[in-house]
N, CA and C atoms of all chains as a GROMACS GRO file, in nm:
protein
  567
    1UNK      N    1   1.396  -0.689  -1.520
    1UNK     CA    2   1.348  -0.798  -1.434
    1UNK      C    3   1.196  -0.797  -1.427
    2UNK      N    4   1.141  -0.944  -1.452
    2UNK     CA    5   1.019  -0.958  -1.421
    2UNK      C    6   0.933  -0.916  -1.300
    3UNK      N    7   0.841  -0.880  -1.278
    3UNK     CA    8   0.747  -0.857  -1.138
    3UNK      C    9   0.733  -1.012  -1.129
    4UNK      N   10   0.708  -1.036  -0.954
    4UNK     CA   11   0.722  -1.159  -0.951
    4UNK      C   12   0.588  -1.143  -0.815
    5UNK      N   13   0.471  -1.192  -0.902
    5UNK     CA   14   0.300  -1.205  -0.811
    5UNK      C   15   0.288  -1.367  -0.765
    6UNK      N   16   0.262  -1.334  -0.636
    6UNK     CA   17   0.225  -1.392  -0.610
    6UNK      C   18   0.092  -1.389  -0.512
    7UNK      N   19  -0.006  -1.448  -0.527
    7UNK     CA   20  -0.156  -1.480  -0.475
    7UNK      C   21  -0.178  -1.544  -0.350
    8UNK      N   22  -0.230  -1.483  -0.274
    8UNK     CA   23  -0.203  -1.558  -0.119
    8UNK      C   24  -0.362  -1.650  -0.117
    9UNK      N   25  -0.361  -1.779  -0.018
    9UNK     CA   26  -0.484  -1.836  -0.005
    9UNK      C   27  -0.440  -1.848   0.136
   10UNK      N   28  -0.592  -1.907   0.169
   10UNK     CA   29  -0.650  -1.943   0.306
   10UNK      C   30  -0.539  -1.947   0.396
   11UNK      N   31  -0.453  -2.103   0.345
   11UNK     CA   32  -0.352  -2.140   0.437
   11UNK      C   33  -0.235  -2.019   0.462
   12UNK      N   34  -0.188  -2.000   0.325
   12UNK     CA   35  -0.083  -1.886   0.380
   12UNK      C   36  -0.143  -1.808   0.468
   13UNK      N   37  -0.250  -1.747   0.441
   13UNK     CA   38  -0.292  -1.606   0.531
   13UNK      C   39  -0.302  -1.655   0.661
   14UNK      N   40  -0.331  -1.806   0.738
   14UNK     CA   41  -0.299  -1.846   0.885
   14UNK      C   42  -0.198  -1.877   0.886
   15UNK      N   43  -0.061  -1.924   0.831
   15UNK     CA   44   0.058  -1.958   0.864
   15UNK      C   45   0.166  -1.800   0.865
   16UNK      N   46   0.108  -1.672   0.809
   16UNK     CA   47   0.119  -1.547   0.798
   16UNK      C   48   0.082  -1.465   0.946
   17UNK      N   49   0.001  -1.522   0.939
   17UNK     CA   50  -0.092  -1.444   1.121
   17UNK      C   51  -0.020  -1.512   1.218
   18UNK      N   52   0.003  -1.628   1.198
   18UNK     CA   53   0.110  -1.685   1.338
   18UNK      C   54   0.277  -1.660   1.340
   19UNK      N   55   0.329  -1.619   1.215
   19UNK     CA   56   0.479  -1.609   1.195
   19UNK      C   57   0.478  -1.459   1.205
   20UNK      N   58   0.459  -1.381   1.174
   20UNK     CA   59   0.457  -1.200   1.167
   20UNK      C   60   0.480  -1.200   1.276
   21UNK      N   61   0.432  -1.224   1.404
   21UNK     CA   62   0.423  -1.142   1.532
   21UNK      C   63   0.554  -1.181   1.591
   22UNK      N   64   0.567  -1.380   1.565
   22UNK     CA   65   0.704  -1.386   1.615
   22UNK      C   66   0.847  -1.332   1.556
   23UNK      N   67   0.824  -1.283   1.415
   23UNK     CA   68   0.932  -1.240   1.312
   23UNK      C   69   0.939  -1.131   1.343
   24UNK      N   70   0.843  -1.018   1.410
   24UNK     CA   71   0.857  -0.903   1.412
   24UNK      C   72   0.919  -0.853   1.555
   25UNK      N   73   0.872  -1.027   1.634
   25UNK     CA   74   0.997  -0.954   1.794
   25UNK      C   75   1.138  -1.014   1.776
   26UNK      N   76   1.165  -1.053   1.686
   26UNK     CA   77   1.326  -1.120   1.646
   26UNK      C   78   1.366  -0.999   1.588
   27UNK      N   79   1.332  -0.941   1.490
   27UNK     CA   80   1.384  -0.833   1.446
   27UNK      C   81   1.389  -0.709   1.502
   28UNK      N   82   1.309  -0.677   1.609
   28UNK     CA   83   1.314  -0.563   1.708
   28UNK      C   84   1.435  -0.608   1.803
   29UNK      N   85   1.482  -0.712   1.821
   29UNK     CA   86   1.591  -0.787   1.904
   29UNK      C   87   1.699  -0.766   1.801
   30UNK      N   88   1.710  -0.791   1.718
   30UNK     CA   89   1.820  -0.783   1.618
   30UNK      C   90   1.850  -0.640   1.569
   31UNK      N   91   1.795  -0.543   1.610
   31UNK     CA   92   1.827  -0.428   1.597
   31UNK      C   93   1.944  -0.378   1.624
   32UNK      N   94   2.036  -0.436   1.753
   32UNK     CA   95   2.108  -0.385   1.835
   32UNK      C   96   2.232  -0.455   1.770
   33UNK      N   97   2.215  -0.584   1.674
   33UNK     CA   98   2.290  -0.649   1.624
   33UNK      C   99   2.388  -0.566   1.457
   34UNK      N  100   2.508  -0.544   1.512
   34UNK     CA  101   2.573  -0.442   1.395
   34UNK      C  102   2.599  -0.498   1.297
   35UNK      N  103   2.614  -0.657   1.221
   35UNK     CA  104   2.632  -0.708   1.127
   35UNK      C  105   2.512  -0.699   0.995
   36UNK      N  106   2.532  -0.682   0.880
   36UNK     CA  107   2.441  -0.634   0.791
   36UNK      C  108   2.344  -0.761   0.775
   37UNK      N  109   2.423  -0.826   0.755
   37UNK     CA  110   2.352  -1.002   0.816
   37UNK      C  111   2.282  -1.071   0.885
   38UNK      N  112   2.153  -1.164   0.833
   38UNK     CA  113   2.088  -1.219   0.968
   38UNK      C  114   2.107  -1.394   0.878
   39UNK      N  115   2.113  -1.486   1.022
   39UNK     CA  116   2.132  -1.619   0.990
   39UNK      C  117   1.995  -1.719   1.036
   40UNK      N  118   1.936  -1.760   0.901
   40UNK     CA  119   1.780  -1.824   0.908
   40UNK      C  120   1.824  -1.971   0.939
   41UNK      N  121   1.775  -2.028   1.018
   41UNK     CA  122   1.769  -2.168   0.990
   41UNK      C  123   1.672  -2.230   0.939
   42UNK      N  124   1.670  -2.326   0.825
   42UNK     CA  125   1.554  -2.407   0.784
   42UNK      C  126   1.554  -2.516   0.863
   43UNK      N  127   1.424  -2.574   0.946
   43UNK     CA  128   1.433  -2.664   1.030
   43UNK      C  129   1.428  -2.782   0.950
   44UNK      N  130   1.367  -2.776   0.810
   44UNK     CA  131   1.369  -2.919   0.754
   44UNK      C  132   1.481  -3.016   0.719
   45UNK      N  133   1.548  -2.880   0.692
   45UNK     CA  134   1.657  -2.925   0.599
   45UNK      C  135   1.803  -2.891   0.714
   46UNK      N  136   1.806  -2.802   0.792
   46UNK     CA  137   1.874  -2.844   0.919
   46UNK      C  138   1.974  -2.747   0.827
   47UNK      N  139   1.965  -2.661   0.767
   47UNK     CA  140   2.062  -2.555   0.655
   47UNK      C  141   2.059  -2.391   0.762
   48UNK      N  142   2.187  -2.373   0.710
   48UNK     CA  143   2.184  -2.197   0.788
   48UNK      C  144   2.161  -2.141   0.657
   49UNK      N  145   2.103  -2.002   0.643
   49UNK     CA  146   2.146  -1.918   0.512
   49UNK      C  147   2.150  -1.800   0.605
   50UNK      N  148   2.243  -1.720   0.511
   50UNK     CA  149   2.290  -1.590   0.591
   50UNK      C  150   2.204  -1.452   0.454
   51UNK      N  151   2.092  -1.415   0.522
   51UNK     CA  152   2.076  -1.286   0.405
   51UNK      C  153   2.027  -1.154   0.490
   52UNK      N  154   2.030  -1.093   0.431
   52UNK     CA  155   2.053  -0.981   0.423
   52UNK      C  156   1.927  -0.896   0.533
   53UNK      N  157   1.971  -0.790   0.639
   53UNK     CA  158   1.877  -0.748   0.683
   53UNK      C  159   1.797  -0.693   0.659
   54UNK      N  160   1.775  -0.629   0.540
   54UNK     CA  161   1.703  -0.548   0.414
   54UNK      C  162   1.566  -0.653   0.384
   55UNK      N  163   1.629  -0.773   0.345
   55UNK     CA  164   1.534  -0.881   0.309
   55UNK      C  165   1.499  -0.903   0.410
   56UNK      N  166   1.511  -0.923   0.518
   56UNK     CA  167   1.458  -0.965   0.670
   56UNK      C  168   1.318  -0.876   0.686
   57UNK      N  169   1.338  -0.748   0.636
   57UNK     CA  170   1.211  -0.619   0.692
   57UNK      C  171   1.128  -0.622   0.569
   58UNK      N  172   1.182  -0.649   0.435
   58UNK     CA  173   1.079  -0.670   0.341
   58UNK      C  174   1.003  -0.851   0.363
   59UNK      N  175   1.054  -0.938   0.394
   59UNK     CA  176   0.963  -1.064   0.424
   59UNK      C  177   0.890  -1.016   0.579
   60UNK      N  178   0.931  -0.942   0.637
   60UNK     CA  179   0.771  -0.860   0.724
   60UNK      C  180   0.687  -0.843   0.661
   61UNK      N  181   0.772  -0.732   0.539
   61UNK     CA  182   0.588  -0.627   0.516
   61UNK      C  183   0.531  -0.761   0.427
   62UNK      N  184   0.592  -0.848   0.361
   62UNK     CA  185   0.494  -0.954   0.283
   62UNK      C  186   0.448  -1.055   0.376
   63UNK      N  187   0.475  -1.052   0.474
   63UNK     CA  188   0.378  -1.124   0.594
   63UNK      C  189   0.288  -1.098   0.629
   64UNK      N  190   0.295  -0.920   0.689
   64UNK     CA  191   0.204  -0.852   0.684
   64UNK      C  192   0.092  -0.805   0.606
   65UNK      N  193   0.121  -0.817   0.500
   65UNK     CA  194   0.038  -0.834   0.348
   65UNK      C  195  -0.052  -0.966   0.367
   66UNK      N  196   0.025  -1.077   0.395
   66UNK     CA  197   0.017  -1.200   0.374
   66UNK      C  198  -0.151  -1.239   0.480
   67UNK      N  199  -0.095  -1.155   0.595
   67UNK     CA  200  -0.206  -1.199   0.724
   67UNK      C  201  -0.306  -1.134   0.682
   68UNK      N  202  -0.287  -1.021   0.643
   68UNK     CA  203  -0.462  -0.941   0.549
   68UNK      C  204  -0.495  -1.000   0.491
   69UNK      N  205  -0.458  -1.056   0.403
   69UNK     CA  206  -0.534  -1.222   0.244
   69UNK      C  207  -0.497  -1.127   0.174
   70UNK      N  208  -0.410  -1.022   0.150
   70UNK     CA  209  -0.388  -0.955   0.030
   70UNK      C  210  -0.277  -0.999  -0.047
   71UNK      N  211  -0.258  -0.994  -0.178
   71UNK     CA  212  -0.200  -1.079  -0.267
   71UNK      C  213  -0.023  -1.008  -0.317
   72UNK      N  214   0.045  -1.051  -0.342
   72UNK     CA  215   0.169  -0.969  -0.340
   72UNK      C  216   0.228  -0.932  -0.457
   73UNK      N  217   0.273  -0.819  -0.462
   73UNK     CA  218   0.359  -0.822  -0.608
   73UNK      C  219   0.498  -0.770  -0.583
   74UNK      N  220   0.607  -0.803  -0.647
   74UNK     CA  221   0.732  -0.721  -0.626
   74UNK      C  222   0.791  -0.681  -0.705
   75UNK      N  223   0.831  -0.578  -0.705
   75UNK     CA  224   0.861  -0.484  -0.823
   75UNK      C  225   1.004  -0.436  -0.836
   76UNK      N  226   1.128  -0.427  -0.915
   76UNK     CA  227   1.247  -0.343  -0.869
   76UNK      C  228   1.212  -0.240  -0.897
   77UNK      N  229   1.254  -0.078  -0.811
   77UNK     CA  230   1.187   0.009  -0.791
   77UNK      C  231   1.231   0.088  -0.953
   78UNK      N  232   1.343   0.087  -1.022
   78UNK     CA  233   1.381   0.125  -1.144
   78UNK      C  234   1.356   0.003  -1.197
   79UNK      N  235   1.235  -0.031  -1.222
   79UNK     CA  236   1.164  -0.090  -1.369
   79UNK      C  237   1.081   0.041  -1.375
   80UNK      N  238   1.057   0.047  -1.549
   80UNK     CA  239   0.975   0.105  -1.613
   80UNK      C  240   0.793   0.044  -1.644
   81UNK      N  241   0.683   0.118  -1.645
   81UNK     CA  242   0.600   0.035  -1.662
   81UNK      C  243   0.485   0.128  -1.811
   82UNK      N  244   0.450   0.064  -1.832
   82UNK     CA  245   0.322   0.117  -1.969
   82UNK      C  246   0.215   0.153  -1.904
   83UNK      N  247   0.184   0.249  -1.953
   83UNK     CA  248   0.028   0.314  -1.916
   83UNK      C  249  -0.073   0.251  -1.911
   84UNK      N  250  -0.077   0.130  -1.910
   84UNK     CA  251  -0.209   0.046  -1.895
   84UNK      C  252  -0.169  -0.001  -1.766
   85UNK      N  253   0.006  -0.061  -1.732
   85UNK     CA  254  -0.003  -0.083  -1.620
   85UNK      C  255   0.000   0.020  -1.485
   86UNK      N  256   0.060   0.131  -1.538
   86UNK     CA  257   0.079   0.237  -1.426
   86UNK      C  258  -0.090   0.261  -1.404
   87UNK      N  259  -0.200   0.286  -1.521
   87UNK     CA  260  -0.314   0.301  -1.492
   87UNK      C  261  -0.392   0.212  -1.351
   88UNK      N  262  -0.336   0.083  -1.387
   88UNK     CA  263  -0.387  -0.050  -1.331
   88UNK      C  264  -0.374  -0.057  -1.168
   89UNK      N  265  -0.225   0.039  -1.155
   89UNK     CA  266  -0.202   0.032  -1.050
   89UNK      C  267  -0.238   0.149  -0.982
   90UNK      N  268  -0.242   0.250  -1.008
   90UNK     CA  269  -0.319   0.400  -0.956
   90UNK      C  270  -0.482   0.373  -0.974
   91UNK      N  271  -0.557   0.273  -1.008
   91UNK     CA  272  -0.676   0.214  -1.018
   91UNK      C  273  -0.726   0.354  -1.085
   92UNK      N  274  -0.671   0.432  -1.152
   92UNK     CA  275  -0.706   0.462  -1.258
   92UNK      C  276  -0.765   0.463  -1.412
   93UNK      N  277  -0.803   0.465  -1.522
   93UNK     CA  278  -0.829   0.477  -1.620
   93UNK      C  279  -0.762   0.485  -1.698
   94UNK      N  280  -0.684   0.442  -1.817
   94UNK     CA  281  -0.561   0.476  -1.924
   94UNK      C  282  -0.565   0.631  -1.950
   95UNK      N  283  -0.663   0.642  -1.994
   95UNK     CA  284  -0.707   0.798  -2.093
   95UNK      C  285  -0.649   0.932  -1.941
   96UNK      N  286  -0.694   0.853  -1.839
   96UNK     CA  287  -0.692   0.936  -1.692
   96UNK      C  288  -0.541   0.980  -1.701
   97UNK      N  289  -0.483   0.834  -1.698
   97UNK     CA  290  -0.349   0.865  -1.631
   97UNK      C  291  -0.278   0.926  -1.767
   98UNK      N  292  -0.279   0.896  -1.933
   98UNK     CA  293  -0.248   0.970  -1.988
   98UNK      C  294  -0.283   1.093  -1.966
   99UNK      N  295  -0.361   1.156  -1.912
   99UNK     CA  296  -0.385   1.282  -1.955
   99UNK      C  297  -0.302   1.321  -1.820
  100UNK      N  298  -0.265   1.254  -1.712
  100UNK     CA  299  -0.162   1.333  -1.634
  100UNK      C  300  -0.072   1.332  -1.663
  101UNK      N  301   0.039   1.241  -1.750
  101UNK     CA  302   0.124   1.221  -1.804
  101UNK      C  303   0.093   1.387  -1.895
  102UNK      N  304   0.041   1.435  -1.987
  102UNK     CA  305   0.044   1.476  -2.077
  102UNK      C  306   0.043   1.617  -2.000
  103UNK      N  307  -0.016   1.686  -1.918
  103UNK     CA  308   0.024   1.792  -1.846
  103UNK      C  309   0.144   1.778  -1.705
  104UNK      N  310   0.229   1.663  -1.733
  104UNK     CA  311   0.337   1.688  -1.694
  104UNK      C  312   0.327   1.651  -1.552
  105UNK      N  313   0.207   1.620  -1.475
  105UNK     CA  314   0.225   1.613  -1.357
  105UNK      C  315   0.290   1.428  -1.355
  106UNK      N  316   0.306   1.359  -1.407
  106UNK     CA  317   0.391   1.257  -1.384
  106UNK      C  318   0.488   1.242  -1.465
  107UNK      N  319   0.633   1.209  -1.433
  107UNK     CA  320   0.697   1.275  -1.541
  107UNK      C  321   0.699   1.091  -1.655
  108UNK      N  322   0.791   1.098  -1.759
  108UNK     CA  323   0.771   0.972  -1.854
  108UNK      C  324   0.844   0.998  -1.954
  109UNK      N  325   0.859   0.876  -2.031
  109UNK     CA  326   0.985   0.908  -2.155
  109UNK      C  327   0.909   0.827  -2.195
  110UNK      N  328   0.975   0.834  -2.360
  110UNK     CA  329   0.877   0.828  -2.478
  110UNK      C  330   0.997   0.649  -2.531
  111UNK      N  331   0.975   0.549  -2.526
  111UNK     CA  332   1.032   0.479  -2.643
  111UNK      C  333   0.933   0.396  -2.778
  112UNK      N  334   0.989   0.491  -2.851
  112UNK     CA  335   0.974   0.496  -2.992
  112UNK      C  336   0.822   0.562  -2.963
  113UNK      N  337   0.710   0.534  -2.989
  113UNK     CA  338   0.587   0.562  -2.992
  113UNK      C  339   0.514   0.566  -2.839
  114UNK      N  340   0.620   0.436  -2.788
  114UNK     CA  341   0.541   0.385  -2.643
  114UNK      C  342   0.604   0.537  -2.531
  115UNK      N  343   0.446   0.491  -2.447
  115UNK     CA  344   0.537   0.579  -2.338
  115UNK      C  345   0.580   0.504  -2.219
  116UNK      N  346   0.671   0.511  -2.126
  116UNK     CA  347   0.722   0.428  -2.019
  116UNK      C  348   0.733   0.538  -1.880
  117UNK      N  349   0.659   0.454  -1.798
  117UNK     CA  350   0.686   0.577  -1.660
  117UNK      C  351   0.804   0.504  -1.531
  118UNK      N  352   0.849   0.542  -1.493
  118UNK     CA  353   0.911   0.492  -1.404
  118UNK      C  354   0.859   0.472  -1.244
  119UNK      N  355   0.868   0.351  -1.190
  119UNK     CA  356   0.761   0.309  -1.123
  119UNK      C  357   0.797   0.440  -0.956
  120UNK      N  358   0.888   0.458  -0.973
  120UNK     CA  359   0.949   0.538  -0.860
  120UNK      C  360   0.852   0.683  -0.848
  121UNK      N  361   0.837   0.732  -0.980
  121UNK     CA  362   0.786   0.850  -0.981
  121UNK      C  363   0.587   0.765  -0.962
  122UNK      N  364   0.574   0.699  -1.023
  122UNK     CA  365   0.447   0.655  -0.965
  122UNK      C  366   0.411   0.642  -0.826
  123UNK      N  367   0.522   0.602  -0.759
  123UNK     CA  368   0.504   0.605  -0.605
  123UNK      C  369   0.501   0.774  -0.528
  124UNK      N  370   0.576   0.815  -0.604
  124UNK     CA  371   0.589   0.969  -0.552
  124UNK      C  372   0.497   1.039  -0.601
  125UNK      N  373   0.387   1.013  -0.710
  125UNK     CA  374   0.286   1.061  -0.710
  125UNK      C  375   0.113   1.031  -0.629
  126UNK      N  376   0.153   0.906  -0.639
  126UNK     CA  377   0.065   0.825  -0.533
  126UNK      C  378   0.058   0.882  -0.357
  127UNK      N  379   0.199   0.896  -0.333
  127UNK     CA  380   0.261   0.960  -0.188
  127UNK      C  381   0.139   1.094  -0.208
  128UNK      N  382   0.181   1.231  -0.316
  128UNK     CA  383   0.126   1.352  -0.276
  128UNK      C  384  -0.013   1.382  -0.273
  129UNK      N  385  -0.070   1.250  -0.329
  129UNK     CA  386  -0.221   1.199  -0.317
  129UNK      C  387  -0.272   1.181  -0.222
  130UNK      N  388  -0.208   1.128  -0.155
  130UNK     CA  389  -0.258   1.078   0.005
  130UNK      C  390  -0.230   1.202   0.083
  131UNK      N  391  -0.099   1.292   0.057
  131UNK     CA  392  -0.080   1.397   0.151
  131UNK      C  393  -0.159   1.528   0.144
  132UNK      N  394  -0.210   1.529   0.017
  132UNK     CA  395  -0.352   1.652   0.006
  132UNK      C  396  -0.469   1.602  -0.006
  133UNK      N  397  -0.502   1.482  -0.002
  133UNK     CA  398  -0.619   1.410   0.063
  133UNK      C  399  -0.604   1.396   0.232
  134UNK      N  400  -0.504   1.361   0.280
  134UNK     CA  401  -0.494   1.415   0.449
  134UNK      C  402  -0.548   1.577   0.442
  135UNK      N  403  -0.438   1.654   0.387
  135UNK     CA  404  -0.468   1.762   0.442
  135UNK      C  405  -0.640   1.814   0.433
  136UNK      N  406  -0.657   1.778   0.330
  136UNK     CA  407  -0.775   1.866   0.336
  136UNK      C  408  -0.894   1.784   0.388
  137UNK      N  409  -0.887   1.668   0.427
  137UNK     CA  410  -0.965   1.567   0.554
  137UNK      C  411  -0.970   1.660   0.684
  138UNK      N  412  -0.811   1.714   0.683
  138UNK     CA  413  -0.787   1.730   0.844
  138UNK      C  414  -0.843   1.919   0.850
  139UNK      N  415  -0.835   1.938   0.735
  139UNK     CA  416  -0.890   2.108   0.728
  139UNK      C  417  -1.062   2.068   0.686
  140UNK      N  418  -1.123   2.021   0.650
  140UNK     CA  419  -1.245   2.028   0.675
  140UNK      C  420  -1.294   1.954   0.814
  141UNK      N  421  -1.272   1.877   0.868
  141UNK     CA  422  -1.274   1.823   0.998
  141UNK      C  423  -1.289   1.942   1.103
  142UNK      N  424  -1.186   2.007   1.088
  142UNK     CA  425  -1.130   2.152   1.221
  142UNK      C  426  -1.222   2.258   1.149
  143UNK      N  427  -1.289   2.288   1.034
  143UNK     CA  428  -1.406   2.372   0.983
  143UNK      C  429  -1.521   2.348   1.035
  144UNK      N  430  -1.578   2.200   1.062
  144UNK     CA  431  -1.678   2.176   1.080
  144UNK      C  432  -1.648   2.154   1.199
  145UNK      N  433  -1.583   2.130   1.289
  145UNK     CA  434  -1.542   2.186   1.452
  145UNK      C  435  -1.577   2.325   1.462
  146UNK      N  436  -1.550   2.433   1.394
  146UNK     CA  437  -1.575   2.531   1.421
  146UNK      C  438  -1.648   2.600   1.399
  147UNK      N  439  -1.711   2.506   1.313
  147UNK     CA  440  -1.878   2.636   1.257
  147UNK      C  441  -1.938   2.516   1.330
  148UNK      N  442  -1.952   2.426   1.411
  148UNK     CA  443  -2.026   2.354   1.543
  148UNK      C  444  -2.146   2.300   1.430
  149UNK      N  445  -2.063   2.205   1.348
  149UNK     CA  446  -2.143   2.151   1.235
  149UNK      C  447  -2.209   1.999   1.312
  150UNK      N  448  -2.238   2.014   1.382
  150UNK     CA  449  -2.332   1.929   1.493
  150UNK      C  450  -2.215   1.806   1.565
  151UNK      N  451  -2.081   1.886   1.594
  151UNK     CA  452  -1.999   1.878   1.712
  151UNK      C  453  -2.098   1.955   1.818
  152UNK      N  454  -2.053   1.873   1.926
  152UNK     CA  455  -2.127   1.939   2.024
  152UNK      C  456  -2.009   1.997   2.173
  153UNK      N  457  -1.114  -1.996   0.374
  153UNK     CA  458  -1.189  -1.850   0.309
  153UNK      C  459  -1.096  -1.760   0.325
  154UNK      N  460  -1.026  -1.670   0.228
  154UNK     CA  461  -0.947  -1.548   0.261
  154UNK      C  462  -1.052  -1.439   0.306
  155UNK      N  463  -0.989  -1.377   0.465
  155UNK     CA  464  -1.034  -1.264   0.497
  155UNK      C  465  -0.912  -1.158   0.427
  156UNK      N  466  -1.023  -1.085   0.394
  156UNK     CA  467  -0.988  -1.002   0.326
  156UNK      C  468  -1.014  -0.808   0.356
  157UNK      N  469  -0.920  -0.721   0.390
  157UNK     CA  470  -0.951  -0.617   0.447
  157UNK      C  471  -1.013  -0.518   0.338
  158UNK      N  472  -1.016  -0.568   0.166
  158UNK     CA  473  -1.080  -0.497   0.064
  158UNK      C  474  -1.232  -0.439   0.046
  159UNK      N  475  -1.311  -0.422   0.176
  159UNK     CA  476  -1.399  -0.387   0.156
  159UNK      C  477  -1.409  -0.258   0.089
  160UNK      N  478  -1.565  -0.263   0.005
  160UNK     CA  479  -1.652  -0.126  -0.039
  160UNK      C  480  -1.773  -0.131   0.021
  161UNK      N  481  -1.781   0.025   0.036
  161UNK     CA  482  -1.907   0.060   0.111
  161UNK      C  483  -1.965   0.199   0.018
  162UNK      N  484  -2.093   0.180   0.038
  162UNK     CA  485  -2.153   0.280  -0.095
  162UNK      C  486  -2.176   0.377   0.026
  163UNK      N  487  -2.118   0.507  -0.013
  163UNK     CA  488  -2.162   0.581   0.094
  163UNK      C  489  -2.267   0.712   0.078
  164UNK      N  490  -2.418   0.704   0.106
  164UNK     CA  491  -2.524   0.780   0.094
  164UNK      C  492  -2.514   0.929   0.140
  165UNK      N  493  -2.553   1.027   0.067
  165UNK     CA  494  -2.553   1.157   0.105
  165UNK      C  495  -2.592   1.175   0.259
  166UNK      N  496  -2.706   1.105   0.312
  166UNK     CA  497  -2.709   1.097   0.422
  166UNK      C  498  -2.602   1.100   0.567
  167UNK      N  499  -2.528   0.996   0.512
  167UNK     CA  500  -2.372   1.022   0.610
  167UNK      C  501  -2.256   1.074   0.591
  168UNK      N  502  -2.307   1.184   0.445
  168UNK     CA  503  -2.209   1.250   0.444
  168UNK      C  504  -2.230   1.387   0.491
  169UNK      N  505  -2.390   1.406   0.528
  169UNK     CA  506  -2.409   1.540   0.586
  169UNK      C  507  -2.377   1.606   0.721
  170UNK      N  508  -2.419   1.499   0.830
  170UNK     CA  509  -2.383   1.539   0.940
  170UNK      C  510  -2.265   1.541   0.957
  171UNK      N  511  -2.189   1.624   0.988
  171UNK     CA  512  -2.006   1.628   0.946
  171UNK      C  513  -1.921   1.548   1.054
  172UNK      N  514  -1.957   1.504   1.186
  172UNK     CA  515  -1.883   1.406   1.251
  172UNK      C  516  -1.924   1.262   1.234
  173UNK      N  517  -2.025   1.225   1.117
  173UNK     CA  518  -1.976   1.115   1.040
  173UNK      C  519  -1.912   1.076   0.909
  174UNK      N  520  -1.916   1.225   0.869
  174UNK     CA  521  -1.862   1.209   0.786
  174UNK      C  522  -1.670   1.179   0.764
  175UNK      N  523  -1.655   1.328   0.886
  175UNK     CA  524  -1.512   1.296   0.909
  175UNK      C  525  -1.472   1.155   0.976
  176UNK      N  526  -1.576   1.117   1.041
  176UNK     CA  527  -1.514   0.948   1.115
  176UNK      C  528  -1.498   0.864   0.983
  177UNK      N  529  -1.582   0.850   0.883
  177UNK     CA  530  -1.599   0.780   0.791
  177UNK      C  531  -1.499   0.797   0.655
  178UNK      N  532  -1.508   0.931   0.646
  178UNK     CA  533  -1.372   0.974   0.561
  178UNK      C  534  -1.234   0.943   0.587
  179UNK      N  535  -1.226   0.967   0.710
  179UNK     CA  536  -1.069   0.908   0.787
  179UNK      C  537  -1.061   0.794   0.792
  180UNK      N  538  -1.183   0.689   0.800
  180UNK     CA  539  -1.162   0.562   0.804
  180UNK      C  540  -1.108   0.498   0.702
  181UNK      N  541  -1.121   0.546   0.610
  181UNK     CA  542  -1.129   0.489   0.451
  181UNK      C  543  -1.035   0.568   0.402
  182UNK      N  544  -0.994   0.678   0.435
  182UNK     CA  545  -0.836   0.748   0.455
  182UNK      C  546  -0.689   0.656   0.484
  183UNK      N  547  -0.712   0.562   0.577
  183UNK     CA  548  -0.652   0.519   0.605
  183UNK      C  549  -0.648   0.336   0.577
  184UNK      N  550  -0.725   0.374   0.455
  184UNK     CA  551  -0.700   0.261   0.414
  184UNK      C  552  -0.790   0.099   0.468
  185UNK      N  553  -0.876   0.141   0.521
  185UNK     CA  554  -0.990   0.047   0.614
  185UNK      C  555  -1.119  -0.023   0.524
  186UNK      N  556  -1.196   0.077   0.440
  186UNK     CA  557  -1.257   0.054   0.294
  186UNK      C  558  -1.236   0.123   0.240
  187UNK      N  559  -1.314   0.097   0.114
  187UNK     CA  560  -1.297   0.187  -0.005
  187UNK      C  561  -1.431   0.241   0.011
  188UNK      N  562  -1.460   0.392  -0.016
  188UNK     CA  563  -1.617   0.466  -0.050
  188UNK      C  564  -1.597   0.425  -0.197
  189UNK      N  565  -1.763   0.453  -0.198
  189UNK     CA  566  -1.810   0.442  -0.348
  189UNK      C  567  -1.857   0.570  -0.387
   0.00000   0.00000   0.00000
């Protein structure tokens, strides 16, 4: 399956900032609701559709996306992607991210010549990025607390 | 006009020395607020 981008402008990003807040207290209300199901009405067209509560919390976070002006992409999480794009998306360098590929810290399979990473393990490498960039934020922070690095 | 939360900020040795701007500034951009340069 294709990635399917889409580019947010002006208007979306205000019709985004006014729908999020009310979409996000319908669904804190619908919590309590045990059917896997939620029922949308289109006011134009005067239509019910019944989908899925899964899709209900992902058209949040692209709302939420939406009200920043940031632009969207969607991905199925088992697609495979090429090293130019996994690069593209770790705002990395090709040569970079090959060379993590190549000592193993991301894992990847080979078809025919090409290599293909799986976008799942890209996220799970992205994840331990952020979690030893916390940590060691939060351990030099409490260092310079304690050698009274002009904390006062 | 899209507002846009993608800012960069070039950040000078200067505010990276005194260490409670640095940690305010590091965490900021930790969390995704700008990008340092």
């Amino acid at each position: 399956m294709e990635p399917i981008v889409k580019r947010t402008s002006g208007d979306d990003q205000r019709i985004a900032l006014g729908s999020m807040t009310r979409l996000r207290g319908v669904s804190s209300k619908l919590r309590t609701v045990s059917t896997p199901g939620v029922e949308i009405k289109i006011q134009q067209t005067g239509e019910f559709i019944n989908i899925p509560k899964k899709a209900l919390s992902l058209l949040i976070t692209i709302l939420s996306h939406m009200s920043e002006g940031k632009s969207i992409t969607i991905i199925p999480t088992d697609s495979e992607v090429s090293t130019q794009q996994a690069a593209d998306m770790l705002n990395v360098s090709r040569p970079h991210l090959v060379k993590l590929l190549e000592n193993n810290t991301i894992p990847f399979k080979k078809v025919g010549s090409h290599r293909r990473i799986l976008l799942r393990d890209l996220v799970t490498y992205e994840k331990s990025l952020q979690k030893t960039r916390e940590e060691k934020l939060k351990f030099l922070s409490e260092q310079a607390q304690d050698l009274n690095l002009g904390y006062e | 006009m899209i507002y846009s939360s993608n800012f960069i900020a070039v950040l000078d040795a200067c505010v990276l020395y005194p260490a409670p701007v640095r940690d305010l500034l590091l965490s900021l951009s930790d969390n995704g607020l700008y990008k340092p340069k």
